[in-house]
N, C-alpha and C positions, 0 to 999 in steps of 0.2 A: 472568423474561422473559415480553414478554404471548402467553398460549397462544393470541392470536387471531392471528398475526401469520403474514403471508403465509408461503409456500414456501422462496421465497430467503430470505429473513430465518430462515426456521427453523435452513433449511440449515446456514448460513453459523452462526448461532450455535452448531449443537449438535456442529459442526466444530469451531470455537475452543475450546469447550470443554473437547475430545475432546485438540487438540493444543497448545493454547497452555504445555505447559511444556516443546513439543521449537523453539517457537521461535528460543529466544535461539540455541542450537546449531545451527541450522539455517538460519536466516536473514539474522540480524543482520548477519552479513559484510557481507553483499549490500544491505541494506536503509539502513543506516544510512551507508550511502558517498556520498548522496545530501542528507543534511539538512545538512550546510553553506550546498550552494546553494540549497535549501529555506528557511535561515531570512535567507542574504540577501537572496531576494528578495522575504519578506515584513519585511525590513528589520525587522529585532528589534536594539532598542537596551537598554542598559543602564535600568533604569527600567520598561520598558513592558511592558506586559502581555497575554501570549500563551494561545491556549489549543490544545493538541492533539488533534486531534479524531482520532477513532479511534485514539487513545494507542497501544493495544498494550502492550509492556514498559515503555512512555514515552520511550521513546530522544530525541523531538523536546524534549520536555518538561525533561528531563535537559540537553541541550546549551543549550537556551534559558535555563535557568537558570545554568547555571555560564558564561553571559557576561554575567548582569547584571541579564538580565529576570524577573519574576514569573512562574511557570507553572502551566497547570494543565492537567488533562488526563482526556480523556473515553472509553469504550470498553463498548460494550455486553457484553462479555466478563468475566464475575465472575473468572476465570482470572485473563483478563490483567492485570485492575486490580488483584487481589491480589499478581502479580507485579510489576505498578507500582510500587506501594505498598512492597511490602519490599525493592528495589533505592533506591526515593529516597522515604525515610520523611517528607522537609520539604514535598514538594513535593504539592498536593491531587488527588489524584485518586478519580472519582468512575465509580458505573455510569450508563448511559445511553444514547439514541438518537441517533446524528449526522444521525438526519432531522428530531429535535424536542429540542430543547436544551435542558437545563434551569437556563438562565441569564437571567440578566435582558438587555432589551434595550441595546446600546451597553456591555457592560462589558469589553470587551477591545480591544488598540490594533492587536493580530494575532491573524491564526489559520493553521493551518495541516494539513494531514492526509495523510498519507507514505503512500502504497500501501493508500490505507484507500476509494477510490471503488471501485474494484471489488466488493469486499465487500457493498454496500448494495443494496438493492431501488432506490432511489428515489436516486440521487445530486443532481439537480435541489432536491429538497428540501432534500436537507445543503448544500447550496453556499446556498441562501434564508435555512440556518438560520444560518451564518455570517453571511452578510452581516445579520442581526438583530443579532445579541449583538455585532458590532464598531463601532464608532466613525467617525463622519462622517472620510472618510483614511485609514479604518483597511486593510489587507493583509491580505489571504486567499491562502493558497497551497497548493497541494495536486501531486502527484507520480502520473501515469499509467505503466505502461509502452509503451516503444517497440514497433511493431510488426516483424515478421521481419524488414524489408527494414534494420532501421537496427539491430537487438541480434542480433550473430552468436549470443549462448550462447541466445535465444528460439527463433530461425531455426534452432539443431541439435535442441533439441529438440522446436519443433512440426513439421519436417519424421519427426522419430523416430516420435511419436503419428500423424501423418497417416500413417505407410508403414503400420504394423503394428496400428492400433488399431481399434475395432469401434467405430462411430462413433456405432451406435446405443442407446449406453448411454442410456437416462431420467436425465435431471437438473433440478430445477428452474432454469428460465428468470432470465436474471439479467443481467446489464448489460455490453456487450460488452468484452470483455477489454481490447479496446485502443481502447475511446472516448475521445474528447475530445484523440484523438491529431493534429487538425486546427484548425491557430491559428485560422485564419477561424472555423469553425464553432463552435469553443472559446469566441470570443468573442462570437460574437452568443448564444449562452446565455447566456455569463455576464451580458453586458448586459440582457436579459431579465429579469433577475434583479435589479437594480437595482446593478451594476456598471458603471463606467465604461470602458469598452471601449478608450478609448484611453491608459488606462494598460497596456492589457495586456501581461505579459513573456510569453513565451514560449520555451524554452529547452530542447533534445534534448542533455543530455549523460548521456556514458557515461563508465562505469567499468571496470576491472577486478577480477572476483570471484574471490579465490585461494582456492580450495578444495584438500582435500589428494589430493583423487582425483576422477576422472570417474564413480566409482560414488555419493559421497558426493550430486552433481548429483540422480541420479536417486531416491536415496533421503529422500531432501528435499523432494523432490516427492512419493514416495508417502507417505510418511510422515508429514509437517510441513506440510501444505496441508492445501485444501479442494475446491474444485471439480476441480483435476486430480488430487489423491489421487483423489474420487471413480470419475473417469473410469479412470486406474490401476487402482483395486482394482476395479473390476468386470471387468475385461479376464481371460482365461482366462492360466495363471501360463507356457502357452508365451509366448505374447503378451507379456507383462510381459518376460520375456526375451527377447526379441526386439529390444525397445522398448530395452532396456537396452543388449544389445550394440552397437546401432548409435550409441545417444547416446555409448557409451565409444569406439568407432571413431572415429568425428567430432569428438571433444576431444582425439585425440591430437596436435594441432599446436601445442594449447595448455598442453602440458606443458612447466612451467620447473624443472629440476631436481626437487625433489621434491615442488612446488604444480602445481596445475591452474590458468591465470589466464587468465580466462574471459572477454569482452566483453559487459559489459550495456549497452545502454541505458534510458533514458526522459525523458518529457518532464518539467519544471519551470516549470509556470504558477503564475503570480501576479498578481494584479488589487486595484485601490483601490476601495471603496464608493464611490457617486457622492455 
């Protein structure tokens, strides 16, 4: 990793690091409930050739493949790509920057990147670098989350952190949680960018997240994150329980027998190179 590299980017890498083998157990539920409509909106056919950017475990990269297309898949995280790697040993993954790609120009028919903009200092740039390495036609798609007003399990838990949390914790500066959460404005970047604006999808769907307990929620967050672990662990340990009992109070309506199932949303944008 380059030791010149800004704050968030530090951040963020030396977090994945730290957490990327409590992901799969932690996330994946939630995360990968998502990439169906992910790779049909960037319209991944049998044949064509996708690449996943901010890979992670590879989950997009895996699905893309076991319907037909080439895949390959990218993640600044030596973690995560090692665990790429030995979950789907055929498929190439590599380390890298989703803000500078290291791909030739035009070699891919799709791309796509799952809950991977948040993470980046410079998202503008990974969307530039996309639209580079894809194909005059080619589909770029990427997944934001929804903000409180529209994902009930976001709205229990940031009203949780907003009752009880010390808001002054120092964290490096980083790209807003729920950007690009506005089609309009969504789209004139992306057009900016040299995207075609009037292909743009845009698309708020939700799932549900069955986790086996409302404790499990928040320990996932302290545990298996980055930016709100951070905030989490600096909070004093009344605090944290504080935090705790109220997110487990406010999922209690969402208990179905012996699972938690939980309302997420987020957005699903997708756009053509012009």
């Amino acid at each position: 990793m380059d030791p010149d590299l800004d704050s968030f980017s530090r951040f963020e890498y030396d977090g994945w690091e730290r957490v990327a083998d409590k992901y799969d157990s932690a996330w994946s539920g939630l995360t990968r409930l998502f990439i169906p409509q992910l790779l049909e909106a960037v319209r991944v056919f049998p044949g064509s050739r996708l690449l996943d950017v901010a890979c992670g475990p590879g989950y997009v990269a895996e699905v893309a493949q076991a319907s037909g297309a080439t895949a390959s898949g990218i993640d600044f995280s030596l973690e995560m790509i090692r665990l790429a790697r030995s979950r789907n040993p055929s498929i190439e993954f590599r380390t890298g920057d989703a803000q500078n790609l290291d791909f030739e120009d035009r070699s891919f028919d799709a791309g796509a990147m799952n809950f991977g903009v948040l993470h980046l200092a410079r998202p503008e740039a990974a969307f530039a670098e996309a639209r580079r390495v894809l194909r005059p036609g080619g589909r770029f798609g990427f997944t934001v989350w929804a903000s409180p007003e529209h994902s009930a399990g976001i709205r229990i838990f940031e009203r949780a952190i907003r009752t009880h949390a010390d808001p002054a914790v120092e964290l490096p500066s980083g790209p807003d949680y729920f950007g690009f959460g506005d089609a309009g404005a969504c789209g004139k970047t992306l057009a900016r960018l040299g995207f075609d604006p009037a292909s743009l999808d845009f698309r708020t769907v939700t799932v549900d997240w069955e986790v086996p307990s409302a404790a499990f929620v928040f320990e996932a967050e302290r545990d298996a994150g980055v930016r709100t672990a951070a905030l989490l662990k600096a909070q004093k340990p009344e605090i944290q329980k504080a935090i705790q009992v109220q997110l487990e109070a406010e999922l209690r309506p969402f208990v179905c027998g012996k699972v938690v199932r939980i309302p997420y949303a987020a957005h699903v944008i997708a756009i053509r190179v012009s």
